[in-house]
N, CA, C and O of each residue as an XYZ file, in Angstrom:
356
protein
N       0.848     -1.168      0.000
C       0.000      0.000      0.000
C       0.898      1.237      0.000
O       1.903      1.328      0.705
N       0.469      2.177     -0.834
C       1.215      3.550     -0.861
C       1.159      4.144      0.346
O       0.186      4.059      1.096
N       2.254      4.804      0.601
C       2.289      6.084      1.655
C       1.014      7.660      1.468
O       1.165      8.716      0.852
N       0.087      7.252      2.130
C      -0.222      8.727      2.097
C       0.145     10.055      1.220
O      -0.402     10.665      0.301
N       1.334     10.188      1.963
C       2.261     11.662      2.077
C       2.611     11.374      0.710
O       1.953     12.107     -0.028
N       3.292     10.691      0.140
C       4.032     10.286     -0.696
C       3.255     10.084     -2.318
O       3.831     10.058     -3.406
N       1.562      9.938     -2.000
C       1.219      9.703     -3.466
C       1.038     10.529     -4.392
O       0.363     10.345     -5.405
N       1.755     11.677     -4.032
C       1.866     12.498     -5.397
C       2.816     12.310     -5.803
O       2.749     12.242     -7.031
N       3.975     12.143     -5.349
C       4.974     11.708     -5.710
C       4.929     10.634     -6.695
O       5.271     10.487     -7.869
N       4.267      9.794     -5.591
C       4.168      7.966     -6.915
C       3.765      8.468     -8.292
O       4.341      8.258     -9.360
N       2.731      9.129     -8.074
C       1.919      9.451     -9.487
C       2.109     10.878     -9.766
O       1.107     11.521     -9.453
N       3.288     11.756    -10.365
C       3.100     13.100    -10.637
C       2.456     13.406    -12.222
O       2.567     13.019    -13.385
N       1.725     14.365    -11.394
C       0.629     14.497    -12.954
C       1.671     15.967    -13.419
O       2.446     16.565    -12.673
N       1.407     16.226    -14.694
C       1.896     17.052    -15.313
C       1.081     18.711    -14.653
O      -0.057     18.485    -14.242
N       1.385     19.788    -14.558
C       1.040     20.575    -13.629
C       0.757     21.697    -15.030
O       1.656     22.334    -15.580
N      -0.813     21.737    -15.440
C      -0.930     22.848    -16.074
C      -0.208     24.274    -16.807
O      -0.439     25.118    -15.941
N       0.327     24.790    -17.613
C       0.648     26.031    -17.731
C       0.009     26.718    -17.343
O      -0.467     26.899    -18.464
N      -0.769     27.640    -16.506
C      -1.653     28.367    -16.173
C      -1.871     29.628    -16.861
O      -2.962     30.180    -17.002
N      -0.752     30.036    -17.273
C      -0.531     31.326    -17.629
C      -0.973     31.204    -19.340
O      -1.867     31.698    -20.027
N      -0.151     30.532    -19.521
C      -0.005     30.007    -21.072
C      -1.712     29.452    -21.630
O      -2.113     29.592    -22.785
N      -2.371     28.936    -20.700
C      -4.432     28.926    -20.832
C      -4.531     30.166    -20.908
O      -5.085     30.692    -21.873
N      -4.115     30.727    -20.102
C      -4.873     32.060    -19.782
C      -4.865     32.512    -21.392
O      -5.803     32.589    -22.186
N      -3.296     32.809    -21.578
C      -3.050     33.786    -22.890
C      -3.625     33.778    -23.838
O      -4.055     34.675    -24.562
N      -3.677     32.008    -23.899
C      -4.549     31.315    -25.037
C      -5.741     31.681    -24.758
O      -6.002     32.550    -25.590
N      -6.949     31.485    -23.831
C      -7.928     31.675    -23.785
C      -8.407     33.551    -24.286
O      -9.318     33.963    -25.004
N      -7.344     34.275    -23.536
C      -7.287     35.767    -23.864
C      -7.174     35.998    -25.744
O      -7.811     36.866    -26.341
N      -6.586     35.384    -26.158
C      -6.410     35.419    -27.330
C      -7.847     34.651    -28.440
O      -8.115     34.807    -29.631
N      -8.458     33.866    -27.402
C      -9.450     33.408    -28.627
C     -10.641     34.459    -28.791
O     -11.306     34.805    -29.768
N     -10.645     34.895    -27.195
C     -11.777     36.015    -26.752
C     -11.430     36.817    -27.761
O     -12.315     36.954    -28.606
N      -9.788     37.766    -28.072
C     -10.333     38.583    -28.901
C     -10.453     38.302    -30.478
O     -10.686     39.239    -31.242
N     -10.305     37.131    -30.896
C     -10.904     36.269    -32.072
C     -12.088     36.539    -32.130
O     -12.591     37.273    -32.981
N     -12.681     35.969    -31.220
C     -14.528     36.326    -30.978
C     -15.306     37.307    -31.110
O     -16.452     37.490    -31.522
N     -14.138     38.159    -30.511
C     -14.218     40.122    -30.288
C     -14.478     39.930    -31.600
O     -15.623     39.603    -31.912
N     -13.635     40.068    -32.447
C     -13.207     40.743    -33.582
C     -14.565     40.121    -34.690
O     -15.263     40.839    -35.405
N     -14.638     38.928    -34.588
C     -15.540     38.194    -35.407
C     -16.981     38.568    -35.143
O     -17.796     38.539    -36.066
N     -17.401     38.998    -33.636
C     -18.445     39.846    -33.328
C     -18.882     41.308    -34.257
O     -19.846     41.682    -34.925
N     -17.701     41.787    -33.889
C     -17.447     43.623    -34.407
C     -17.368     43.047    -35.789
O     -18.337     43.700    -36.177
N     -16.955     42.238    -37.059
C     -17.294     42.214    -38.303
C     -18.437     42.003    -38.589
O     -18.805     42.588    -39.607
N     -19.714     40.933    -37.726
C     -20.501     40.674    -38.036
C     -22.156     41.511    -38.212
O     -23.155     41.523    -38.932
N     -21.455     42.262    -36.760
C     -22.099     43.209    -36.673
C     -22.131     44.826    -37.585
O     -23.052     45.642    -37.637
N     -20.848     44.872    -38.190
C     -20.823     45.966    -39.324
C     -21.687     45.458    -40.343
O     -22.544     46.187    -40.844
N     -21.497     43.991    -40.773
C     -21.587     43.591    -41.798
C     -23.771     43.937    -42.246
O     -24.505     44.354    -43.141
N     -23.807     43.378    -40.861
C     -25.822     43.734    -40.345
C     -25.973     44.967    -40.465
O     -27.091     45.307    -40.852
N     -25.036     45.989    -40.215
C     -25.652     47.517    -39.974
C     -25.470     47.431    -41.371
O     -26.576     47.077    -41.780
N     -24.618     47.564    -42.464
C     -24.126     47.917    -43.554
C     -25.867     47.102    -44.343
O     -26.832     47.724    -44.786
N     -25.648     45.384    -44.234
C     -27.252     45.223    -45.656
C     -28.552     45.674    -44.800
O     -29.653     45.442    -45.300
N     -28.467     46.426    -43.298
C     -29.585     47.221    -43.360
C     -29.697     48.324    -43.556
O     -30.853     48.730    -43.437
N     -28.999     49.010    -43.810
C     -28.724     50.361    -44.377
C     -29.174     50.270    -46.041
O     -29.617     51.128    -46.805
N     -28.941     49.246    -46.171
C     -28.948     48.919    -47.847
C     -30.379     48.255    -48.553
O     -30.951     48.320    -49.641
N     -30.592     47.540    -47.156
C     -32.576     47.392    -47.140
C     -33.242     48.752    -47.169
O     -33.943     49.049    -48.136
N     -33.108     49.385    -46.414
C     -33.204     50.865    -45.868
C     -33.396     51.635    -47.014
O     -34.355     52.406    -47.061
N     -32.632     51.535    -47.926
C     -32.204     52.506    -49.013
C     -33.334     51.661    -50.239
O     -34.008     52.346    -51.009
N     -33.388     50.279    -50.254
C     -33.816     49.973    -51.478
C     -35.512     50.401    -50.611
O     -36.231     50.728    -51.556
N     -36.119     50.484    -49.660
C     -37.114     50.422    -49.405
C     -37.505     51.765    -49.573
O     -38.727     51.885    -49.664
N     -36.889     52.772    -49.642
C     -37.087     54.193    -49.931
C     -37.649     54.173    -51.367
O     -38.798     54.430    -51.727
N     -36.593     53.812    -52.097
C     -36.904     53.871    -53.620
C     -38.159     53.327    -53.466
O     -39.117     54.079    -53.645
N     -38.367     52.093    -53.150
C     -39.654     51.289    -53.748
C     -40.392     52.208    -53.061
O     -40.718     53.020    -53.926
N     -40.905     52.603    -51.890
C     -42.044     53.195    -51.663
C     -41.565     54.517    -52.479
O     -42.128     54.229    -53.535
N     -40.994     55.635    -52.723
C     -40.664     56.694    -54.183
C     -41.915     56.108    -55.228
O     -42.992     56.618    -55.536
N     -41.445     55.154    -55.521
C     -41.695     54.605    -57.148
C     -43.277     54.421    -56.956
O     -43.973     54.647    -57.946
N     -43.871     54.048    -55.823
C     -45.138     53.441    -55.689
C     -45.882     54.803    -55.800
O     -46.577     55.098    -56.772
N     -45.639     55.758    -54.522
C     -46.130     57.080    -54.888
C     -46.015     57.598    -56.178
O     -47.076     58.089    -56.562
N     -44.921     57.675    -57.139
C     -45.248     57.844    -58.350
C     -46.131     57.290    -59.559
O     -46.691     57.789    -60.535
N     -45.980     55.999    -59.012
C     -46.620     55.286    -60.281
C     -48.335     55.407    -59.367
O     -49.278     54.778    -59.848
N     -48.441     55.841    -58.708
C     -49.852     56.418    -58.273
C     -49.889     57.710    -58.820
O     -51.044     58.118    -58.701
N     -49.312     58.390    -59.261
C     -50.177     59.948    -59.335
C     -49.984     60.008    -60.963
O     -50.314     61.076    -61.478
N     -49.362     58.725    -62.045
C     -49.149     58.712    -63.253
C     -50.429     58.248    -63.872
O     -50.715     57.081    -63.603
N     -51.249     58.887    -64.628
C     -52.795     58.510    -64.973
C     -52.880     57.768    -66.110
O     -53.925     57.868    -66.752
N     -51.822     56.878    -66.599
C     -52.020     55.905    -68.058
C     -52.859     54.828    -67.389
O     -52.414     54.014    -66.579
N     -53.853     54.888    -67.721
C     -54.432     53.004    -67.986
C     -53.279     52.000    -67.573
O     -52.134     52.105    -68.012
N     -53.603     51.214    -66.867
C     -52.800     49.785    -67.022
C     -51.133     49.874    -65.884
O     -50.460     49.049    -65.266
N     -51.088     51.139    -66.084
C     -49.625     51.775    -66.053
C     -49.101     51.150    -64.490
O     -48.121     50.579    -64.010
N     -50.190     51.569    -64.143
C     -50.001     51.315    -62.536
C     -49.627     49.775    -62.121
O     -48.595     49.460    -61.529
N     -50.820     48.731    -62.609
C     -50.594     47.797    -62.382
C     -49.278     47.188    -63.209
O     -48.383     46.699    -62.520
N     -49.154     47.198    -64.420
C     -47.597     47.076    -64.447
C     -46.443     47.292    -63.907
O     -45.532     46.468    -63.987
N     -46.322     48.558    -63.220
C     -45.459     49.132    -62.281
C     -45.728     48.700    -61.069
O     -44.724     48.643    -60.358
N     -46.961     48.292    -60.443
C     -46.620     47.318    -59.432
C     -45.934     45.733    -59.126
O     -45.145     45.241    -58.320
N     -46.739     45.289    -60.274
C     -46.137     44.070    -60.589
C     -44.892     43.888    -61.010
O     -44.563     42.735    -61.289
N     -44.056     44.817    -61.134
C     -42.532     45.216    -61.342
C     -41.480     45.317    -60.199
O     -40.358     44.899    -59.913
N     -42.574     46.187    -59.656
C     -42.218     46.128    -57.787
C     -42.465     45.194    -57.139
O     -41.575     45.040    -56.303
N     -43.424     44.264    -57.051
C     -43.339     42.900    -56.411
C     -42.192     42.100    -56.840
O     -41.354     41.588    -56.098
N     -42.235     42.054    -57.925
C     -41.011     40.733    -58.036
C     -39.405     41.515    -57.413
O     -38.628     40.876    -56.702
N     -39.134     43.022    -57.864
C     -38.324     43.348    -57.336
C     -38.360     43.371    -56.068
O     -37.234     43.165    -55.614
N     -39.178     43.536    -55.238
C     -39.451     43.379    -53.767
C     -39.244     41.615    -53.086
O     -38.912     41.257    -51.955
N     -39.513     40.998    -54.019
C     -39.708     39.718    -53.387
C     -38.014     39.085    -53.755
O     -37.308     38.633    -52.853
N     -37.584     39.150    -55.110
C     -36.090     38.815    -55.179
C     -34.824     39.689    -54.390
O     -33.780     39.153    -54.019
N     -35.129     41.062    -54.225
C     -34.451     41.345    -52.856
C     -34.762     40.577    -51.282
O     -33.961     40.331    -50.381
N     -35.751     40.406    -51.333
C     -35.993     39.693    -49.780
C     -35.285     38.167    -49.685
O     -34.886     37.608    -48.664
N     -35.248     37.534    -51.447
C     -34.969     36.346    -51.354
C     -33.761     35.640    -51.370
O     -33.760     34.415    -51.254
C-alpha cells in the first residue's frame, strides 16, 4: 500500500501552464471580439442597404400612383413585387 504523504509523488501528474491557458484563452476572446465587431458591421451595412432599397420602392409606388395611363399602374406594381420579393430572397 502507498504512503499517504508520498502519493503524489508515486503518481506526478503534469502541472498545467496556467498562464499560457490564460493567454490562449485571452487570445481566442479577442478572435470572438473581432468576429463579433465584423458581423455586426456587416448587419448595420445590408440594413442600411434594405433601408435605401425600401425608400426607392415606396418613391416609385407614390409615383406610379399619381401617373394617370391606364394599365400603367398595375404594371409598375407588378414590377415592384417581383423586385421586392427577389431582394428579400
Amino acid at each position: 500500500m502507498a504512503d499517504p504523504i508520498n502519493l503524489r509523488a508515486a503518481a506526478p501528474d503534469p502541472e498545467p501552464d496556467f498562464e499560457a491557458e490564460i493567454a490562449r484563452r485571452d487570445e481566442e476572446i479577442l478572435r470572438l471580439r473581432d468576429l463579433l465587431i465584423t458581423r455586426d458591421a456587416e448587419l448595420g451595412q445590408t440594413r442600411g442597404q434594405l433601408k435605401i432599397i425600401e425608400d426607392h420602392s415606396e418613391r416609385m409606388s407614390r409615383l406610379v400612383a399619381r401617373i394617370p395611363i391606364p394599365g400603367l399602374q398595375w404594371i409598375a406594381s407588378a414590377v415592384l413585387r417581383v423586385l421586392q420579393a427577389s431582394g428579400r430572397g
